[in-house]
C-alpha positions in Angstrom: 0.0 0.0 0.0 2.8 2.3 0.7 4.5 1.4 -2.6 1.7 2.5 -4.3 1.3 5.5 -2.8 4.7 6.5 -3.6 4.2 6.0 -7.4 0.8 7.5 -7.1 2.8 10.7 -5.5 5.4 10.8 -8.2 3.7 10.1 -10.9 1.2 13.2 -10.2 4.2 15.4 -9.0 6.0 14.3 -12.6 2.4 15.3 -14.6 2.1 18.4 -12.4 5.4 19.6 -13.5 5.3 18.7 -17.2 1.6 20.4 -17.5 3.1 23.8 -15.7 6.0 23.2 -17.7 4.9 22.8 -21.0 3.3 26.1 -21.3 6.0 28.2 -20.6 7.8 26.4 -23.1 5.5 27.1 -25.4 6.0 30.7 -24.2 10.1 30.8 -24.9 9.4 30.6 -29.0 7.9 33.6 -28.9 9.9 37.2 -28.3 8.5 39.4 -25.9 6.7 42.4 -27.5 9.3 44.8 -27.9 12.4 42.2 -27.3 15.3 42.3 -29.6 16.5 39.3 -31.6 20.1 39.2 -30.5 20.9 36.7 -33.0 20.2 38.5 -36.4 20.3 42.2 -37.1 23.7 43.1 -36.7 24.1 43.6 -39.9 23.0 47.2 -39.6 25.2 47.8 -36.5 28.4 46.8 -38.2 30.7 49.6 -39.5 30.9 49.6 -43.7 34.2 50.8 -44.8 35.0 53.7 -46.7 33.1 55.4 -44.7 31.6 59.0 -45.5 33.6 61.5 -43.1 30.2 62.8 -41.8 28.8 59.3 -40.6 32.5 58.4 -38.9 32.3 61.9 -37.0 28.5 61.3 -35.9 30.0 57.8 -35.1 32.8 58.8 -32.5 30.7 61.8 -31.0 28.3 59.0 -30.0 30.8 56.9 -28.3 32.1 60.0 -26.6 28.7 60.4 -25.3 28.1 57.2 -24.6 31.8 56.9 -22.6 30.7 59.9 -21.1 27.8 58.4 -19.9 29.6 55.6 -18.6 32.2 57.2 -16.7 29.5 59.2 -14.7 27.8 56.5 -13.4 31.2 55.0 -12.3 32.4 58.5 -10.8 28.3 58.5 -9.2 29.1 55.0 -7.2 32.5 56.0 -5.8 33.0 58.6 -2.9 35.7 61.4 -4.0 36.4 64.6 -3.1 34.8 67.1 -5.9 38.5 68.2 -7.0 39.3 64.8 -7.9 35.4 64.5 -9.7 36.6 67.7 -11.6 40.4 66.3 -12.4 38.9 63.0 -14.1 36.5 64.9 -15.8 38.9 67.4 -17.0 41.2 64.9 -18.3 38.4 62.8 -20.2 37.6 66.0 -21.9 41.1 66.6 -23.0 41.0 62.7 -24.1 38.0 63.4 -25.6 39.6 66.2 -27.9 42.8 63.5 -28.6 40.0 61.3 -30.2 38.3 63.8 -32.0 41.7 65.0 -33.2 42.4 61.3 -34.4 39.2 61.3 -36.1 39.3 64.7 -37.5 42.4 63.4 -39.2 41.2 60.2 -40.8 38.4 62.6 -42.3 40.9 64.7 -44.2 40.2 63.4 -47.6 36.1 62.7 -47.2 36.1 58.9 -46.9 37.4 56.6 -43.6 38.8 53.8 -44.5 39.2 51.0 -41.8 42.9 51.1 -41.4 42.3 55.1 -40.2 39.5 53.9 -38.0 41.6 51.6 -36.7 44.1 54.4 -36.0 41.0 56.5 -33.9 40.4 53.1 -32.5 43.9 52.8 -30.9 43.9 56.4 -29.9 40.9 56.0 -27.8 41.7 52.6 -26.3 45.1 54.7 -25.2 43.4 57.4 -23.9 41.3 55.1 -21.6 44.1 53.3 -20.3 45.9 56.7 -19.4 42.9 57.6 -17.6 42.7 54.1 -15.9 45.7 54.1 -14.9 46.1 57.4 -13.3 43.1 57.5 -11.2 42.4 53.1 -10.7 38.7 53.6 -11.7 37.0 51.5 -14.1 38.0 47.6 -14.8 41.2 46.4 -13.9 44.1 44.6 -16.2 42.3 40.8 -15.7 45.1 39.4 -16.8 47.9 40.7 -14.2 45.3 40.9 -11.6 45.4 39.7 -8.0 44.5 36.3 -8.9 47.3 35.9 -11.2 49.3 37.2 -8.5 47.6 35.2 -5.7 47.5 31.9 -8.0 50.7 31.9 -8.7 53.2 28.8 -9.4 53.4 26.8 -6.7 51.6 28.9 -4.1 49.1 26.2 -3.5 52.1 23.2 -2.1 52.8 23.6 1.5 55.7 21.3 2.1 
């Protein structure tokens, strides 16, 4: 009798969960109103080289924005003194101006190609790692990070 009552148990726990189960499945095929497919579309998103001058400057004033944007939430979540606040944003400015620079220069002619945007590219990514490195803010260097330095060989034998 107790055997029975077991299966009897399972068996309605194992129907229970495939008929709760089954609609929400059903539910995953379809994309939320207003989702994005993240799998196709990025077609658009993707950079076609030679560019017009005029869509490559609208393109790096948006990342600017966009970095800006970024770095004031960062700056919003740590507690400095309002000099330091003005420093970093003084400097970002001035990195800022670098890019554009950069970019201004790749324009010259009227057409980007991909090897000058790789050029503004570099700039930037130097410009952040300045920045990073002079005031620690923002993500570290993973790769020489304290668990590389923590993990190192043969830190983990005692003997």
């Amino acid at each position: 009798m107790i055997r029975i009552a077991m299966i009897a148990r399972a068996t309605a726990a194992a129907l229970a969960l495939a008929l709760t189960t089954a609609p929400l499945t059903a539910l995953a095929d379809e994309p939320a109103a207003g989702a994005r497919d993240h799998r196709k579309g990025h077609e658009d998103r993707a950079a076609q080289f030679p560019m017009t001058a005029e869509a490559f400057g609208q393109l790096v004033e948006r990342r600017i924005v966009k970095a800006r944007g970024h770095l004031d939430r960062v700056l919003a979540g740590k507690p400095l003194p309002a000099p330091v606040l003005d420093a970093v944003r003084r400097d970002f400015e001035l990195g800022a101006e670098k890019v554009r620079d950069a970019a201004k220069k790749a324009e010259k002619n009227g057409q980007v190609t991909k090897e000058e945007a790789r050029v503004v590219r570099e700039v930037a990514r130097e410009v952040v790692s300045q920045g990073r490195a002079k005031y620690g803010l923002g993500k570290p260097d993973h790769a020489k990070g304290r668990r590389a330095q923590a993990h190192g060989k043969g830190h983990g034998k005692k003997g």
